[in-house]
NUKOLPA-139078 format. One line per 2 residues: their letters; for each residue x, y, z of C-alpha. Coordinates in Angstrom, 3 decimals. Layout:
<nodes>
A) X,Y,Z; ...
</nodes>
This chain:
<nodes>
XX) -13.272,4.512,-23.582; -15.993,1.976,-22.958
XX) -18.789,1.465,-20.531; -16.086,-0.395,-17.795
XX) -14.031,3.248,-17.961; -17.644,4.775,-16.949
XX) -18.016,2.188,-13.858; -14.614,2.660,-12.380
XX) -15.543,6.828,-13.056; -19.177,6.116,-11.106
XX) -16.922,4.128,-8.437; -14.702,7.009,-7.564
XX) -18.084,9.234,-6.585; -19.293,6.427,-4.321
XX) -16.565,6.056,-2.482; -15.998,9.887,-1.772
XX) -19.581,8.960,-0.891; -19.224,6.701,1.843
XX) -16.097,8.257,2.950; -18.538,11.467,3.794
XX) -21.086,9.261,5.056; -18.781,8.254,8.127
XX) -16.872,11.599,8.194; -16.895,12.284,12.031
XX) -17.884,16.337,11.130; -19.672,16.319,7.918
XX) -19.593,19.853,8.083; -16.066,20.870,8.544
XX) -14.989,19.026,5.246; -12.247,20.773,3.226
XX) -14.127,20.585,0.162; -11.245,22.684,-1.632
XX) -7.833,20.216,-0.199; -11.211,17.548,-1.986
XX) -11.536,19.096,-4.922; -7.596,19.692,-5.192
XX) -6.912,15.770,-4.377; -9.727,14.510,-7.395
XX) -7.888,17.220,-9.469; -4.414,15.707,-8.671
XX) -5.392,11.821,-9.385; -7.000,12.997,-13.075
XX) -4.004,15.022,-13.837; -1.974,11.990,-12.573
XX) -4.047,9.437,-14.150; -3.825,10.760,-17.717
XX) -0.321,11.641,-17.743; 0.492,7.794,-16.207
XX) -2.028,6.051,-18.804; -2.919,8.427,-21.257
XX) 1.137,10.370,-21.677; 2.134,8.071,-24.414
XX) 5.885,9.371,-23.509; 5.125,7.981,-19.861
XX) 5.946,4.805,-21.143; 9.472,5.407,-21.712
XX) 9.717,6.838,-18.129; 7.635,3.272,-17.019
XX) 10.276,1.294,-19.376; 13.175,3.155,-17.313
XX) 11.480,2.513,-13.490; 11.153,-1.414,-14.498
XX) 15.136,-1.143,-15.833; 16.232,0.061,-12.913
XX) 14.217,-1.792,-10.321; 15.312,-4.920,-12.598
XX) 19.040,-3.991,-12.146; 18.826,-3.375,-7.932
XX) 17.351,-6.667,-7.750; 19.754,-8.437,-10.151
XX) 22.383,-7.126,-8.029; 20.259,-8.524,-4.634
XX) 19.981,-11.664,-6.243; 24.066,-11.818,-6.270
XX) 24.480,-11.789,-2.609; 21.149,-13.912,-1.644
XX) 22.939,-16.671,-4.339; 26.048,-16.358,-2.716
XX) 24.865,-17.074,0.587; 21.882,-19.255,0.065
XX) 23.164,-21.217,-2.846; 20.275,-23.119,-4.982
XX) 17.622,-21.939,-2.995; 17.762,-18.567,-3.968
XX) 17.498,-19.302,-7.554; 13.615,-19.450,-8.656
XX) 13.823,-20.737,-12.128; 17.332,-22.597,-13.964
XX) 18.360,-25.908,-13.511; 20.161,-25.793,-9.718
XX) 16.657,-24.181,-8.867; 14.786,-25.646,-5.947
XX) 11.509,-23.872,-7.074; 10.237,-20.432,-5.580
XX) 10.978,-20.207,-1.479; 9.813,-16.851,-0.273
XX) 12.228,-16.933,2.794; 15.422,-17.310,0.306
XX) 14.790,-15.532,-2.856; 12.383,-12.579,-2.022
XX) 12.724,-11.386,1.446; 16.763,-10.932,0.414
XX) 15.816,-8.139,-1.752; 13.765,-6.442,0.934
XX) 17.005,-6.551,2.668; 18.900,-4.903,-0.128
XX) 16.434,-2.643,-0.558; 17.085,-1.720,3.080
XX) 19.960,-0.793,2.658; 19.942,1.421,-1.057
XX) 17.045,3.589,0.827; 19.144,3.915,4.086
XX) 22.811,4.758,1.636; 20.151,7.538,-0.241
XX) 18.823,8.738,2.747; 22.552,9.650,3.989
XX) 24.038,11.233,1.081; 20.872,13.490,1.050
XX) 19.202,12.392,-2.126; 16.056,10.958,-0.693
XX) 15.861,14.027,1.874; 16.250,16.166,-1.286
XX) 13.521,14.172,-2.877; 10.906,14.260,0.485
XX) 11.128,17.814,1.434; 10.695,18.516,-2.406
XX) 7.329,16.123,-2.307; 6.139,17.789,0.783
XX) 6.402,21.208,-0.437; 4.362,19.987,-3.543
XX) 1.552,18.069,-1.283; 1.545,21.604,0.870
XX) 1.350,24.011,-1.238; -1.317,22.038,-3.665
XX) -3.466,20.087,-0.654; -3.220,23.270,1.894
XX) -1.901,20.540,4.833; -0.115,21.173,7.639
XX) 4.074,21.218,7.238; 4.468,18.199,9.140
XX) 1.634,16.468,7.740; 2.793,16.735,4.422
XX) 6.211,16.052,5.471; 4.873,12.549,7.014
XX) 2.450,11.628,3.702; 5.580,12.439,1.248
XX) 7.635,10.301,3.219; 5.923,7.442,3.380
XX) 6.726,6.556,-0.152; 10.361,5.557,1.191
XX) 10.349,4.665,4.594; 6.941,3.379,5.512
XX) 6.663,2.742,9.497; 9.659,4.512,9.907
XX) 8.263,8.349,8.382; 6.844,8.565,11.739
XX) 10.302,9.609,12.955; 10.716,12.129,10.789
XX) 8.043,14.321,11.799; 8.656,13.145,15.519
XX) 9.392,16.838,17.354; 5.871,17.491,16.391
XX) 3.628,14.708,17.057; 2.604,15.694,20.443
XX) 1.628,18.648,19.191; -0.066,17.351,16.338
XX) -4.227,17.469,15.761; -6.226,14.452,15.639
XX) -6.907,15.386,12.055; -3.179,15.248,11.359
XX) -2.879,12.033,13.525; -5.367,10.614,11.255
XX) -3.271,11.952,7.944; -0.333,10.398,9.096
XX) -2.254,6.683,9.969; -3.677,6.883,6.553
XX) -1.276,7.770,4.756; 0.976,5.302,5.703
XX) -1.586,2.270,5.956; -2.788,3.650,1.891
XX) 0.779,3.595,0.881; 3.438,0.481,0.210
XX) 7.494,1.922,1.232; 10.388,1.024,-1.235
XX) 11.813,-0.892,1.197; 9.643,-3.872,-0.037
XX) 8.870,-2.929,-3.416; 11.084,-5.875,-4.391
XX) 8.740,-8.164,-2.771; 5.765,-7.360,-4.666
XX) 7.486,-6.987,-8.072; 9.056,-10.350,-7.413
XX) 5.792,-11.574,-7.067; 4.045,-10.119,-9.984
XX) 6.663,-9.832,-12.945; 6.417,-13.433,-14.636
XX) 2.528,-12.245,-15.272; 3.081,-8.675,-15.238
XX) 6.357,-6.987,-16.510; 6.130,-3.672,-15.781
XX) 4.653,-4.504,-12.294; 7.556,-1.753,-10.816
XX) 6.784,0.836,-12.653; 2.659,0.584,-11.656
XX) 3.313,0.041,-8.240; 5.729,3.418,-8.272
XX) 2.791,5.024,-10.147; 0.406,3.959,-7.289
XX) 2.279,4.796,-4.779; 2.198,8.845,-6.121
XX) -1.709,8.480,-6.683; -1.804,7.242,-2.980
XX) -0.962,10.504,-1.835; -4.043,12.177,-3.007
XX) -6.150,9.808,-2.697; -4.881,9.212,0.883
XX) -5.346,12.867,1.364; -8.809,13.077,0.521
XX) -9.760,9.853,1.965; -8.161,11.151,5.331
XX) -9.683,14.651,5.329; -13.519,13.657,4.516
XX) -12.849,11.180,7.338; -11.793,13.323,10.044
XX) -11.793,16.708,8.744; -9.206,19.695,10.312
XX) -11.148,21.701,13.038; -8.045,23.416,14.850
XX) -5.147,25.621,13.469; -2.178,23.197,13.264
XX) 0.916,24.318,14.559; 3.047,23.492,11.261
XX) 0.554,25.374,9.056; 2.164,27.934,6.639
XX) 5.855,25.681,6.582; 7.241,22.665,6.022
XX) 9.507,22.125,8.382; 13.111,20.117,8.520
XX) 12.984,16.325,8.669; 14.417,14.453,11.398
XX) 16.969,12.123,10.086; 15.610,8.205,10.377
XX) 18.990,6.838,10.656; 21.929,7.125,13.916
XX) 24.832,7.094,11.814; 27.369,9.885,9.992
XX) 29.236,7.785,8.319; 28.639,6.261,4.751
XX) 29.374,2.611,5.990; 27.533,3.246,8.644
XX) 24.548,4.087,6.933; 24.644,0.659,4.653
XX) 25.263,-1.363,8.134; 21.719,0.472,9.591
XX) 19.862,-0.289,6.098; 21.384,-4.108,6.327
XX) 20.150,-4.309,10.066; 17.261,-2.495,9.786
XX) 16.305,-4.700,6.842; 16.893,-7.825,8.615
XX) 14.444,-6.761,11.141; 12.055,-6.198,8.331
XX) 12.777,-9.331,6.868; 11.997,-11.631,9.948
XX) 9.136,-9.098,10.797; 7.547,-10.045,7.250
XX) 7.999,-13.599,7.748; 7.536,-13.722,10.785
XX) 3.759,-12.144,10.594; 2.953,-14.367,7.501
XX) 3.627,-17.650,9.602; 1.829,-16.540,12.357
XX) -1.356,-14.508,10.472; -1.678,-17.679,7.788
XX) -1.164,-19.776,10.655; -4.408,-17.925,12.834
XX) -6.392,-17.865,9.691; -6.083,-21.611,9.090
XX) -7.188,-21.963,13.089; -10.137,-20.089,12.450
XX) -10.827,-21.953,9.009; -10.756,-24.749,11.104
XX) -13.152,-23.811,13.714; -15.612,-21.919,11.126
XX) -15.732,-25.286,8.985; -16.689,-27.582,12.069
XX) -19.195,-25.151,12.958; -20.809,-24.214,9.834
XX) -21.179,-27.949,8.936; -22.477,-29.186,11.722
XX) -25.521,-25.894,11.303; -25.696,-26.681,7.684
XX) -26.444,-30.640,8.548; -29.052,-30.024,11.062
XX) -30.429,-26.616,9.365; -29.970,-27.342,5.242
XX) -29.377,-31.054,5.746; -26.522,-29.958,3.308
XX) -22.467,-29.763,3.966; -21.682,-25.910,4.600
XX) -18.371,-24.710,4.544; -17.647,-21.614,5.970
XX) -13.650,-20.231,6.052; -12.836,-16.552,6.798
XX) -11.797,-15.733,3.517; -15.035,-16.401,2.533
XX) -16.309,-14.167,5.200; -14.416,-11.066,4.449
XX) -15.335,-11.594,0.387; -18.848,-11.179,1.559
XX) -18.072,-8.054,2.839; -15.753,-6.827,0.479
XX) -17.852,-7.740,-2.412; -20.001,-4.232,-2.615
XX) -17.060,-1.876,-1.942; -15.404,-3.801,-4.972
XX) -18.165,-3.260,-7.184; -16.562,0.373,-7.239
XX) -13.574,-0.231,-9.403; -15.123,-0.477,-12.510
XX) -14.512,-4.620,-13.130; -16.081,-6.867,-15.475
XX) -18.906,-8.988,-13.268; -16.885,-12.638,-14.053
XX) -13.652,-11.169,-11.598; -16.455,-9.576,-9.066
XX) -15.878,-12.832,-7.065; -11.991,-12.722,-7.451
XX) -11.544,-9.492,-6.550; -13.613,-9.009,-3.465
XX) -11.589,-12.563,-2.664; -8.402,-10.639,-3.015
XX) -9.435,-7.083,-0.726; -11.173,-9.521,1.681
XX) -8.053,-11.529,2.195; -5.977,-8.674,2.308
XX) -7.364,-7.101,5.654; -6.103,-10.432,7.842
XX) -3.158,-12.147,5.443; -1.564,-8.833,4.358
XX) -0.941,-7.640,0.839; 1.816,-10.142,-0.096
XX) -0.307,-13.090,0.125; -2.788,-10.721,-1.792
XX) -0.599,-10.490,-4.915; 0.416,-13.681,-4.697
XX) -2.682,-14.359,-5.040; -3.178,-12.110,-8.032
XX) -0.629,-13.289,-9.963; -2.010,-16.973,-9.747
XX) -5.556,-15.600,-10.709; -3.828,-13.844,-13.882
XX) -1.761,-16.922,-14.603; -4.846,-18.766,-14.589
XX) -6.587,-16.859,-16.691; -9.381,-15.665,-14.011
XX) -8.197,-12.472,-14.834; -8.269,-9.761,-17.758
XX) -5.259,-7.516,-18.178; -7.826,-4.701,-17.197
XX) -8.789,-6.733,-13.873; -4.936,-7.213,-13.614
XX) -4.126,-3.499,-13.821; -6.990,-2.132,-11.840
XX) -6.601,-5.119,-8.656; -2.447,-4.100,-8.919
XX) -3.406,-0.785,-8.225; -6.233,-1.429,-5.591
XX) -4.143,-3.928,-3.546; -1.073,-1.226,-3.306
XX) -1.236,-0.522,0.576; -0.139,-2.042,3.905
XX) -3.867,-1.714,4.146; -4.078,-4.781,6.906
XX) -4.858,-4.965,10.472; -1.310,-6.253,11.207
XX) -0.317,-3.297,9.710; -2.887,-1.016,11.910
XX) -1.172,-2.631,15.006; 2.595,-1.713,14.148
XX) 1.859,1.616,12.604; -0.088,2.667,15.642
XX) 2.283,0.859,18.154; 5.406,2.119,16.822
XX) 4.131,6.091,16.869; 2.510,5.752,20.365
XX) 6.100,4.798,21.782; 7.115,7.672,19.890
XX) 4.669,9.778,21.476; 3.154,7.788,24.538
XX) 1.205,11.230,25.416; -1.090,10.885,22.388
XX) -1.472,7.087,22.430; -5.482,7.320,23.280
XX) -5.988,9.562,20.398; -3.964,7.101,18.378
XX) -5.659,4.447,19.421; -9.181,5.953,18.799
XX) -8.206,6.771,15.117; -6.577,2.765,14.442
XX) -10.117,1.716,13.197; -10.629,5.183,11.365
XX) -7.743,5.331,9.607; -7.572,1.500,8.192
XX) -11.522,2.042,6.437; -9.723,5.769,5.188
XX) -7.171,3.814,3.684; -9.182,0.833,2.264
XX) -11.035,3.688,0.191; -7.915,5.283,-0.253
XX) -6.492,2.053,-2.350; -9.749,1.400,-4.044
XX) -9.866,5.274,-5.287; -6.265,4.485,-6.348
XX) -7.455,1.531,-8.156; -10.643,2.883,-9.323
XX) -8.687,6.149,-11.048; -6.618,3.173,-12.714
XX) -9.814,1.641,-13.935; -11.319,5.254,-15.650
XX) -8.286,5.453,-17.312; -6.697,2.247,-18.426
XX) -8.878,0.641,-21.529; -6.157,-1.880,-22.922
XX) -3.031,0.245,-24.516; -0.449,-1.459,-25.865
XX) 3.127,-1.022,-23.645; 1.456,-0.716,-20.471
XX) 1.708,-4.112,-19.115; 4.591,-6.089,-21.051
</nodes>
């Protein structure tokens, strides 16, 4: 262990720290669902860095993410030809639109076939009943957090009977829980992104998205604590199917649809949010030059990114990082509130390419930047339940702003637990 390990440690007590400093009822805190959550991420933590026989279980995540996108990769060729080749000779170089947002389609489509034979059901009521019983939430609270692990936006529906019914405390779960968490709908994307730099990218980001339950649970309960009896406590009720169909084919034409929609939507909210950013790069550089000229007599550039590193430089401070990638990361958290996580990892695998970055930095900013912890993403998760439950859209509303700064120290207490555990063993990035 060395003096870095001891940071990251010190990290994880400031942010329960300032998550308890804006805690709308500082006295109502569950310190016991708390203590339960920190107890879950060690226990987690040493068994995913320290479980020398973890590795083989990492090894066999990567195989098998590596085989679903292999077989992706057939149908996006067939269609799309050279440009959905990102290395060989017929390549065309790497095109997001052709050779990554294919897989999220594919991906689609697996989770929606799983869903209907009953495996993932199987797999979410199991995870709920574990994040109940351990975390003393609500049924359909627990049902929501243990489903956002495969469905993302759409976990919302199943836990929609009980919504309206739901506490703001829950509410706020539910937000944070699925703004702290990434869906495996578009795990592809990310591992796409990060495997020429980091291998075993897949089997990290699976491992972060199980510590974001915790740490999305604590985050979410020091926040807005429980102050009413929920009407799910004690049970864990039945999920709500997410798909319309009862047939097998059916099911694989919903995931195919479903994942076109999420598709465009990706691409669609990266031309438009990179395209708003450079707009306001724009505007902040002609303004900040022409203050710097008449203030500094100097040439001042301001952009946004630069802005939001500012203020994500002292919450990064908290994961534990060597003081040369200070700079990158809080570039990297600051970018990922407007431009969204993908450009964030793309990002982060240029900065490890380059050499900005350690394998440490590498690991800890993988694990920190696992989230759809954007304000894009605040506007669709909140959107999408209110029309699910228009009665409680005020409420929902009121927590949007809440639950995105839960969920930012959700992801850095993800990433920080990565950083008190992780000290450079062999087999854990390539």
């Amino acid at each position: 262990m060395t003096l870095l390990n001891l940071y990251s440690l010190a990290g994880c007590v400031v942010l329960l720290f300032l998550a308890w400093l804006t805690s709308s009822n500082r006295k109502m805190v569950p310190w016991q669902t708390i203590a339960a959550g920190c107890l879950a991420l060690a226990l987690l933590g040493s068994i995913i860095f320290w479980l020398p026989a973890f590795r083989t279980v990492l090894l066999a995540l990567n195989k098998g993410v590596d085989l679903t996108m292999a077989a992706s990769a057939e149908g996006a060729r067939f269609l799309f030809g050279p440009l959905a080749d990102s290395t060989g000779e017929r390549s065309l170089g790497p095109i997001l639109a052709f050779q990554v947002l294919p897989a999220v389609i594919f991906f689609s489509v697996v989770t929606s076939w799983l869903y209907h034979i009953g495996f993932l059901p199987l797999v979410v009521r199991w995870t709920a009943i574990v994040v109940h019983r351990s975390f003393r939430l609500s049924g359909a609270e627990a049902l929501s957090t243990a489903s956002n692990a495969f469905l993302g936006v759409e976990s919302a529906l199943v836990v929609r009977p009980f919504l309206a019914d739901m506490t703001r405390s829950e509410l706020m779960m539910v937000l944070t829980a699925g703004l702290a968490s990434i869906a495996s709908t578009v795990l592809a994307l990310y591992v796409t992104l990060l495997q020429p730099t980091f291998p075993y990218i897949a089997g990290h980001l699976i491992s972060a998205s199980v510590l974001s339950i915790p740490a999305a649970v604590i985050m979410s309960k020091i926040t807005v604590p429980e102050d009413r009896t929920p009407v799910t406590m004690g049970q864990v009720p039945a999920s709500k199917t997410y798909t319309e169909t009862r047939h097998w084919m059916g099911s694989i034409i919903w995931g195919a649809n479903e994942g076109v929609k999420l598709g465009v939507g990706i691409g669609a909210l990266l031309i438009g949010m990179l395209g708003l950013v450079a707009l306001v790069d724009l505007l902040l550089g002609g303004a900040s030059s022409w203050l710097g000229a008449r203030l500094f007599a100097a040439d001042v550039r301001w952009t946004l990114r630069s802005l939001l590193q500012v203020l994500a430089y002292p919450l990064i401070l908290c994961l534990g990082l060597s003081p040369a990638e200070w700079s990158s990361a809080a570039t990297l958290i600051g970018e990922r509130w407007i431009v969204t996580e993908v450009i964030a990892y793309q990002d982060l695998a240029q900065m490890a390419a380059s050499g900005r970055l350690s394998p440490r930095g590498l690991m800890v900013l993988s694990y920190a930047l696992c989230g759809f912890t954007h304000v894009a993403s605040v506007a669709i998760f909140v959107g999408g339940t209110s029309a699910l439950v228009p009665s409680r859209r005020d409420d929902l509303a009121a927590l949007s702003w809440r639950s995105l700064w839960a969920a930012t120290l959700a992801t850095l207490l993800t990433g920080a637990v990565a950083g008190v555990f992780y000290y450079g063993q062999e087999g854990l990035i390539r």
